[in-house]
N, C-alpha and C positions, 0 to 999 in steps of 0.2 A: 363443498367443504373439503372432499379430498384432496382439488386443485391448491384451495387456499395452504393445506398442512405441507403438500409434499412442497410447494413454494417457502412457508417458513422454515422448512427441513433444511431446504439446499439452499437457505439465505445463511443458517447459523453453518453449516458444514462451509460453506463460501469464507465465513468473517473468520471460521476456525482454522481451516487449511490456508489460507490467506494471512493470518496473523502470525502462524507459525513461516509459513516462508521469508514474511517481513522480517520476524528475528534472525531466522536465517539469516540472512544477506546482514545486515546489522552487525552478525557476531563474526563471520567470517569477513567482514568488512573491515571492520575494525581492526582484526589481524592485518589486511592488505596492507589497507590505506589506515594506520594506526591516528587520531586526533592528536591535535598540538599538546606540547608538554604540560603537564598539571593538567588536563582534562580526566574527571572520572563522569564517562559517560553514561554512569546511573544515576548521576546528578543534575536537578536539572540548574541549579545555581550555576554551579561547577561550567556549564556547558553556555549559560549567558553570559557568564564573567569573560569567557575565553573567545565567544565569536568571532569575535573580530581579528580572531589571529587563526580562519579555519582560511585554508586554501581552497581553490576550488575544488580540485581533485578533492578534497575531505568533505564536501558537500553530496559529491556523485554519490558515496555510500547513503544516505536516508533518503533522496531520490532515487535508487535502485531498489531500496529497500519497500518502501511507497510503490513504484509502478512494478517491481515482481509481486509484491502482498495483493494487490487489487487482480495482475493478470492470474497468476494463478486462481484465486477467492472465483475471480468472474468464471473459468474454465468452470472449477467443483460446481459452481450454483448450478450453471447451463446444463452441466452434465445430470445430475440431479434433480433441477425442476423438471416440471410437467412439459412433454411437448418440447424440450429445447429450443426454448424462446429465452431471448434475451434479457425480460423482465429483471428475474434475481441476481443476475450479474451487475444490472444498473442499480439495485437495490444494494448488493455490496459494496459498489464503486459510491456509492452518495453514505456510507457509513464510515468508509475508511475515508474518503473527502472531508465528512464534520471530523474525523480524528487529524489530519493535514491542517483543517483551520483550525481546531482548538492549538496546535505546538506553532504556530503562530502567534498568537494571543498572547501565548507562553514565550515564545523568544520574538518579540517585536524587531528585533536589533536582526534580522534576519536577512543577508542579501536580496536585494528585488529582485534580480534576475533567477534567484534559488526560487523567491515565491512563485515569478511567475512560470518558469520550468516545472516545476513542482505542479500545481493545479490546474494548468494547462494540460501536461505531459501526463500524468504519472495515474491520473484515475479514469475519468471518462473513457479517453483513448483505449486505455488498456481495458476496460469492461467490453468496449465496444470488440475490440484486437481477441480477447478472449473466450469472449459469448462468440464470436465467428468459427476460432477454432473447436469449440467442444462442440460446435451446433454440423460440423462438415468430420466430425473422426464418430467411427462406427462405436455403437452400444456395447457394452461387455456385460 
């Protein structure tokens, strides 16, 4: 019982710490690399009307924003479960992946190369990349 709580402790600490780096990258992203004219990126009309006129450089940001959300998420969990096993960090990276394919769904009109970059790159890898690094840096 204890395995199982300290497991869903550092799965929500994983989606928490992780969701918040994903806006990170998001908000300071957008600053960079600002979306084409008339985009309000709290919109999501706004943002499939506009698609088709996003550059690639203007995709990197919610692909950085996706594989830093998931690599950090996966580090917190790792570091936090039981044993630093890998488990919760795959549990985080298959939460934030149903969040990847639902704005899919959502923006169908979506480059293919973005999808596949995206669900390829940006979750497994990065759980797998992040449960390694928390599982090899010392306990505090």
């Amino acid at each position: 019982m204890r395995h199982l709580l300290r497991s869903s402790i550092a799965v929500l600490a994983g989606l928490l710490v992780g969701g918040l780096a994903n806006s990170a990258v998001l908000a300071v992203g957008a600053r960079l690399v600002p979306p084409p004219e008339g985009v309000d990126v709290n919109d999501l009309e706004s943002i499939k009307a506009h698609l088709d006129e996003y550059a690639p450089i203007q995709f990197l940001v919610p692909f950085l924003a996706h594989a830093a959300g998931t690599l950090v998420g996966a580090i917190v969990a790792t570091r936090i479960g039981p044993g630093r096993r890998a488990g919760p960090a795959y549990v985080v990276a298959a939460l934030f992946l149903l969040g990847g394919l639902s704005m899919l769904f959502l923006l169908p009109n979506s480059p293919r190369w973005f999808v596949a970059l995206d669900l390829i790159v940006a979750y497994v890898p990065m759980a797998w990349l992040g449960s390694r690094v928390a599982a090899g840096s010392p306990r505090t």
